[in-house]
ZATIFI-369016 format. One record per residue: residue in one letter; x, y, z of N, C-alpha, C, CB in turn. Coordinates in steps of 0.02 Angstrom, whole numbers, plus 50000, padded with zeros to 5 digits. Glycine has a CB too. Layout:
# ZATIFI-369016
aXYZXYZXYZXYZ;...
***
This chain:
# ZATIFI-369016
x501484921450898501974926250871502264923550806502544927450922;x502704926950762502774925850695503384921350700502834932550649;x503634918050656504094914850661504494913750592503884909750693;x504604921950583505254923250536505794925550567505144928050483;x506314925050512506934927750535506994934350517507494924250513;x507614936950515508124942950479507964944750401508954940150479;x507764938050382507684938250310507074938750277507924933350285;x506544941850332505944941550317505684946750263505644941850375;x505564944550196505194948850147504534949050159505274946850081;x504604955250150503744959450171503474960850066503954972050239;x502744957850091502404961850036501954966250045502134958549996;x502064974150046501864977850079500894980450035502574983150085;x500874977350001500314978249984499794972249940500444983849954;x499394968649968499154962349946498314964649974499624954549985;x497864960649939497174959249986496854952849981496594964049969;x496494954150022496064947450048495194948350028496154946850145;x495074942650012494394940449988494214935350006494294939949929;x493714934150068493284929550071492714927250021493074930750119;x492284922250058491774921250008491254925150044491584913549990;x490994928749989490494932450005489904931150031490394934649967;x489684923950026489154921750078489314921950146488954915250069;x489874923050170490074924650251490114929250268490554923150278;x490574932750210490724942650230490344945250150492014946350237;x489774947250153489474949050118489954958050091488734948250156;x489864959750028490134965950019489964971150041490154967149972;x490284975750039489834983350065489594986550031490094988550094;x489854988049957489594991449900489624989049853489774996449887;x489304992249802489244988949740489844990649710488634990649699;x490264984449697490944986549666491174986549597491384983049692;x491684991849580491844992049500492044986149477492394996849479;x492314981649509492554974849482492424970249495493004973449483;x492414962049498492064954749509492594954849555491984948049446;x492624955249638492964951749681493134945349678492724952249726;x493704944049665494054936149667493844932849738495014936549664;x493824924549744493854924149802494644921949817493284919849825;x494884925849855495714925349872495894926149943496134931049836;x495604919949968495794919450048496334919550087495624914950070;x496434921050128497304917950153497584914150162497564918350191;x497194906750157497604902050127497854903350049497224895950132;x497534906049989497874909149963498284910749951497854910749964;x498314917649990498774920249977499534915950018498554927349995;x499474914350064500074908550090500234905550018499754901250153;x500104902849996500254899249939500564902349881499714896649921;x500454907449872500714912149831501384914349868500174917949818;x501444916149939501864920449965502354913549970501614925250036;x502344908749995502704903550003503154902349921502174897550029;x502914902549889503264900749812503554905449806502864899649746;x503464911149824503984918749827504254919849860503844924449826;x504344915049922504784917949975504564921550015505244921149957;x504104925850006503854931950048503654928750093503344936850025;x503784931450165503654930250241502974935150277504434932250282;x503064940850278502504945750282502094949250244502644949350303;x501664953850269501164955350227500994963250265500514948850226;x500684965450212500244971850238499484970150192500694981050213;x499234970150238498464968650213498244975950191497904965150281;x497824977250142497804983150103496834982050092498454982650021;x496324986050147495594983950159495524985950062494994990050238;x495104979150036494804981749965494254987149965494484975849926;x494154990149915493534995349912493104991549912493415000149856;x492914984549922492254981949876491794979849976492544971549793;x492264982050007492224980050081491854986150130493034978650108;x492074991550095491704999350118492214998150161490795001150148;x491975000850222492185002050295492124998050348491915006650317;x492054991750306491844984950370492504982750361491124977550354;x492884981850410493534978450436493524969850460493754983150503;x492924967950451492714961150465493424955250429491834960150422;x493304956950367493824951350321494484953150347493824952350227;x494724958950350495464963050378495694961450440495404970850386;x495164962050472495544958750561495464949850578494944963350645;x495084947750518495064942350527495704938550490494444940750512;x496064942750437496464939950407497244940850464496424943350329;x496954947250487497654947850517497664940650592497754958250552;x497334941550601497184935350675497384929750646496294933650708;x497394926050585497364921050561498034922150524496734919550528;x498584924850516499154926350483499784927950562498944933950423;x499454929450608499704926650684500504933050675499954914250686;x500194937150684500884942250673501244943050610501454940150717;x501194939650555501554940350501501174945450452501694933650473;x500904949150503500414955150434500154960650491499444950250376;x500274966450445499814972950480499334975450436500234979650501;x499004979950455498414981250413498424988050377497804980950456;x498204991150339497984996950315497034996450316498384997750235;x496774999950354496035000550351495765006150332495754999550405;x495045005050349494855012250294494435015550370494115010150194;x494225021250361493725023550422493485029250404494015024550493;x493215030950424492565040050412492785043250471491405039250423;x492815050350440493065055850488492955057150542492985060450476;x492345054850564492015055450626492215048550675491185056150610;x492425043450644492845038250671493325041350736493325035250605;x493175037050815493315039850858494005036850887492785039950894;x494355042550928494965037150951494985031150992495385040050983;x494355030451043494195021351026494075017650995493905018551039;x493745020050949493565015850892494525014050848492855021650833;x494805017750833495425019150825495895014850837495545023650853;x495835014250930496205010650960496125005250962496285011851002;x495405000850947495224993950927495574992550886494634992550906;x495534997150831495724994150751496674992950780495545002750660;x496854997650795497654997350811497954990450840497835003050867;x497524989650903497544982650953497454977750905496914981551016;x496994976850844496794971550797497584969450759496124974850736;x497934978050743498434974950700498454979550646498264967650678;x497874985150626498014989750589498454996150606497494991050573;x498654998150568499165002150604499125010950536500174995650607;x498685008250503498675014350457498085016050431499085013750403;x497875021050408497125021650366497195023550318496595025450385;x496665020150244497045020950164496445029850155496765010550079;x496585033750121496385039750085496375040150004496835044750109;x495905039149984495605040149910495445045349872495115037749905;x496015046449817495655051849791495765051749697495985059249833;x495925043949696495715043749624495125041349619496125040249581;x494795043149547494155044749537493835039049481494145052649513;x493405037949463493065032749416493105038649368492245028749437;x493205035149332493135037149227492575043749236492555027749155;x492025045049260491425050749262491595054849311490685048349276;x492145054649347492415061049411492135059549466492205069349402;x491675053949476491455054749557491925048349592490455053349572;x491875047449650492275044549697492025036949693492205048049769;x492615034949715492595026349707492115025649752493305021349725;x491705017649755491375015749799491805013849848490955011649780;x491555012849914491925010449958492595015950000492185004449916;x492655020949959493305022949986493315030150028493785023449923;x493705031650084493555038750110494235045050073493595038050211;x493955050850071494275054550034494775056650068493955058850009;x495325060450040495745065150076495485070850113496175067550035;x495285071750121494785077450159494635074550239493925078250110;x494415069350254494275065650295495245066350331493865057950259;x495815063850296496175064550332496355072150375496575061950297;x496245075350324496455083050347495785085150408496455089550262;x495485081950426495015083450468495395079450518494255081750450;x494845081650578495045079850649495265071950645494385081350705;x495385069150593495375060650588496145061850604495115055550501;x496395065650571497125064250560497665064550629497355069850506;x497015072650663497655071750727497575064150779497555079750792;x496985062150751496905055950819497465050450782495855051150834;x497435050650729498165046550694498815047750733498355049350612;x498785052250734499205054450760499675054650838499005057950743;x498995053650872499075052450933499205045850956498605054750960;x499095041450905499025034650935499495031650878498175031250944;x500065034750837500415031850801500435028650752500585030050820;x499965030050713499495027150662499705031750583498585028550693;x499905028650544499855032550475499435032450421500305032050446;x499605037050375499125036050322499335033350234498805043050321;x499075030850226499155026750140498565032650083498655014850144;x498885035850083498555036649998498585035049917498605041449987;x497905033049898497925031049831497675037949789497415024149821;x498085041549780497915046049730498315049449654497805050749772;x497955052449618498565055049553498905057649585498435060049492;x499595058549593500115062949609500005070649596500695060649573;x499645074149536499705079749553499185082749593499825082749505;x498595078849614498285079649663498545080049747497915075449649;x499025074149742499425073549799499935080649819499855066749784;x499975083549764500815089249764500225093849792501425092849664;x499665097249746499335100849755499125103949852498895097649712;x499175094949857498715096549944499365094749978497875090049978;x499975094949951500525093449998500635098150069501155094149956;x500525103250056500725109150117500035105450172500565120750082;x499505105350154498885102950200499035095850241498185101750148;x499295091750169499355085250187499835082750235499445082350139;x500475087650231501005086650274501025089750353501545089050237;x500235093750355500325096450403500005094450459500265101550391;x499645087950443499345082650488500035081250536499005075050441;x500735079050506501135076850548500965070550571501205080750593;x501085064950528501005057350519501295055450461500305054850518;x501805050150452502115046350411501415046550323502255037450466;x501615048450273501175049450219501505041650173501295058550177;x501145037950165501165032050112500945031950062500955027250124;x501355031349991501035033949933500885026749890501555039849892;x500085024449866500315019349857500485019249760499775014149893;x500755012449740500705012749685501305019149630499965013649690;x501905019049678502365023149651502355031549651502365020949591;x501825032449706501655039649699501135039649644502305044449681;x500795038049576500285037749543500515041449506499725038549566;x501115043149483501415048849433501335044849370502285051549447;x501385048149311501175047149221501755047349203500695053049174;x502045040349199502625038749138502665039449088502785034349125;x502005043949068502085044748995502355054448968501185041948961;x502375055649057502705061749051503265061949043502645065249091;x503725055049070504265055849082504685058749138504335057749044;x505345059149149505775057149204505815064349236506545053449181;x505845068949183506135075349198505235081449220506735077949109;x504895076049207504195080649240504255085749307503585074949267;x504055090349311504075095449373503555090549411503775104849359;x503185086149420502805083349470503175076649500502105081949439;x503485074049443503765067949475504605071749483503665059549417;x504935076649460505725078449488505035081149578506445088449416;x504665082849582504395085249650504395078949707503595088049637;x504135073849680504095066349712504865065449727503755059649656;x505105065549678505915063049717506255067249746506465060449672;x506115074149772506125078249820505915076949877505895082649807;x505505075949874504975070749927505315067349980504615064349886;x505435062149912505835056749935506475059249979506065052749871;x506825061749922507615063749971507325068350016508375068149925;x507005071550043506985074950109506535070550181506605082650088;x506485063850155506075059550204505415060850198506245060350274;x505125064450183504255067050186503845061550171504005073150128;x504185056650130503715052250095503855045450113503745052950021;x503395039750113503595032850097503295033150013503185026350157;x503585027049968503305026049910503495017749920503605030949842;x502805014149899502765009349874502985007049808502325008849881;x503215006849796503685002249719503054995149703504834996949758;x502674996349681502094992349659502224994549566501194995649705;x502574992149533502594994149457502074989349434503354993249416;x501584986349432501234983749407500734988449387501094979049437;x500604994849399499874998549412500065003349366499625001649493;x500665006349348500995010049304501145009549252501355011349315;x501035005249211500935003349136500294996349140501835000549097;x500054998049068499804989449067500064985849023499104987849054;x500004978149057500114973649008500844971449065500214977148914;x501334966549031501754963149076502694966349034501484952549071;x502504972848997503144975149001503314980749052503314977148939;x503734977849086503854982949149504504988549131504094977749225;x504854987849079505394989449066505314996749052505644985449018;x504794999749033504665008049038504865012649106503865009149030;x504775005449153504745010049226505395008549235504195007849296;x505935005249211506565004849254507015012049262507044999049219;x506955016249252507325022649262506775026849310507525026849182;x506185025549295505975030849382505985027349436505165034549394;x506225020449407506205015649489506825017449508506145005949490;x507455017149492508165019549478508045027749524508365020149376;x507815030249493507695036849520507625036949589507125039849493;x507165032349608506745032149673507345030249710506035026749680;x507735025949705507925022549748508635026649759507895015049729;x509065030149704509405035449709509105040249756509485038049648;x508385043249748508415046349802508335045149878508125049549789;x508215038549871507885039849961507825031249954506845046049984;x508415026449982508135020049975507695019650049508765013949964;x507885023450091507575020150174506885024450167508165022850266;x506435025150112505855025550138505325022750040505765035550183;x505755018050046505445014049980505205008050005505965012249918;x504765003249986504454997250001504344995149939503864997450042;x504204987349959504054983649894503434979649890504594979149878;x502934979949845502354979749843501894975349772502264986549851;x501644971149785501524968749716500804968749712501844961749698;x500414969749740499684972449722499314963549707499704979149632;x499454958749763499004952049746498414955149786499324943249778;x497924951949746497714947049672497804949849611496944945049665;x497714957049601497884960049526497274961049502498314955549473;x496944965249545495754967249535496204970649477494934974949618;x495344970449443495554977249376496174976049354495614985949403;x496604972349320497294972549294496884970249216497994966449338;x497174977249180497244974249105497874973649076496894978249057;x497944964949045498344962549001498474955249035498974967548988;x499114952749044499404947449075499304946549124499884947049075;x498954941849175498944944249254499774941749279498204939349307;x499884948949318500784946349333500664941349400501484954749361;x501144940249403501204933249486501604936449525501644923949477;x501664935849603502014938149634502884937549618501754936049687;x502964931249622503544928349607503904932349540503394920549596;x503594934149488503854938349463503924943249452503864937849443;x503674947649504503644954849499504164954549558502844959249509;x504554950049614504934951849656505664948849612504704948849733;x505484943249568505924943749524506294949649472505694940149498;x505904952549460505934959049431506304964649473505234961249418;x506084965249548506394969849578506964965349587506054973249636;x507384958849609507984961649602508244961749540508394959049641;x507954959249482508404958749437508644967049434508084954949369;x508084972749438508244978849455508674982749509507804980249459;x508844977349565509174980049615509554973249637508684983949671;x510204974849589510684967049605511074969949650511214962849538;x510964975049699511284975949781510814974249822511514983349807;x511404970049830510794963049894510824968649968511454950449927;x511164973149989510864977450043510314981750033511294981450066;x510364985349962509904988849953509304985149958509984991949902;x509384979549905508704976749911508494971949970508604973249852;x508994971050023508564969350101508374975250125508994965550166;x508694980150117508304987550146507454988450150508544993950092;x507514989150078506734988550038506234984550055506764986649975;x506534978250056506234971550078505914971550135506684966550084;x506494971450164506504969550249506604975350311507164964450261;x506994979250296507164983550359506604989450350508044986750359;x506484990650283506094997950291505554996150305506025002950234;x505034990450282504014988750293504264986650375503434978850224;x504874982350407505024982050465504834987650537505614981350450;x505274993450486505235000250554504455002950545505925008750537;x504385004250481503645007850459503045004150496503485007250370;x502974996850462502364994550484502374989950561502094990150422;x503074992650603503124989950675503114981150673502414993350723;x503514978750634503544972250645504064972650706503734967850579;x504014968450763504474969450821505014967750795504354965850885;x505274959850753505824958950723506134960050650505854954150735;x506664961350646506864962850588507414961350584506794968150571;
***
């Protein structure tokens, strides 16, 4: 069993990389997989303080959960999973993954530079199919990585699975629209009516290591709806162009952004707590 306290910071979105001579890849991937094991990542999380984890399956893995349940077994309760699965994926099959420690399935629907679908990843479509009610039944949610106005678009469909919706990466809205956009004032609707979790991952929303563009829709977010925000820093940082950021300073960053030490144990600790079923909190 885990052996944190009250004060346990969760990083609600990180991944794991073995060496590929053991867990060979599943697809041919857009980027050079790091090798970033969980000793690793301990090492990283330890210099930051961070206590937990949400393991987040990479695309470069397909649909093999091999590296994911092995990370979670070896992290001994201090991590749950997000996995990936195909529609036809059964509720035993389901209930393995759950017993392992996953507790959610990720949905893809941003696209490579030419419009077709990432390697490795299952679409939104797959949720809205019979996948979603077995989510459902067995208490299981879903993580999507998609553009936001894709997300608004299939909102009436998407919400009608009836399962906790995880948005990763800030909802995936364009800061370069700005604050007052009809898609992102829609997200923080969202937000204030509970419909949504949003990950607060600002690393993925600009490039390069000035974060200071995003401090007013993070502001936003948290005005509307702090009890269904999380905090997320995206280790190792695949595909990152500019500076590679470090954990330690991207949680530095959130409080320097949130100098209310309740709010920001909320975020931290109590909300990835209730969401991703850590027993203590």
């Amino acid at each position: 069993m885990e052996a944190v306290g009250s004060a346990a910071i969760t990083d609600c979105h990180v991944h794991v990389f073995e060496d590929t001579k053991r867990y060979p890849l599943q697809v041919v991937s857009t980027y050079e997989p790091p090798l970033s094991p969980v000793g690793t990542l301990l090492e990283v999380a330890e210099a930051a303080g961070v206590a937990r984890f949400v393991l987040v399956q990479p695309t470069a893995y397909g649909d093999d959960l091999s590296v994911l349940k092995m990370a979670l077994l070896a992290l001994n309760g201090r991590a749950r999973g997000v996995g990936v699965a195909q529609a036809s994926t059964t509720r035993e099959e389901l209930l393995r993954m759950r017993d392992a420690g996953v507790v959610a399935l990720r949905f893809v629907g941003t696209k490579l530079p030419d419009g077709s679908a990432m390697p490795g990843t299952v679409s939104l479509d797959a949720l809205c199919s019979g996948l979603g009610q077995r989510l459902r039944e067995l208490g299981m949610h879903a993580e999507l990585w998609a553009p936001l106005p894709e997300i608004l678009t299939r909102w009436n469909q998407l919400e009608s699975v009836g399962i906790p919706i995880v948005l990763d990466h800030m909802g995936g809205f364009d800061p370069g629209l700005g604050r007052d956009h009809k898609d992102f004032q829609r997200l923080l609707a969202l937000l204030r009516e509970g419909k949504v979790w949003v990950k607060l991952a600002i690393c993925r929303r600009v490039s390069g290591s000035n974060f200071d563009p995003l401090r007013p829709f993070h502001d936003d977010m948290i005005a509307a709806n702090r009890d269904r925000l999380l905090w997320a820093s995206d280790f190792p940082f695949v595909r990152y162009q500019g500076p590679t950021p470090t954990t330690s300073g991207l949680l530095a960053q959130f409080h320097s952004w949130v100098p209310d030490k309740e709010v920001a144990h909320r975020i931290l600790t109590q909300n990835p707590a209730r969401l991703y079923q850590f027993t203590r909190h």
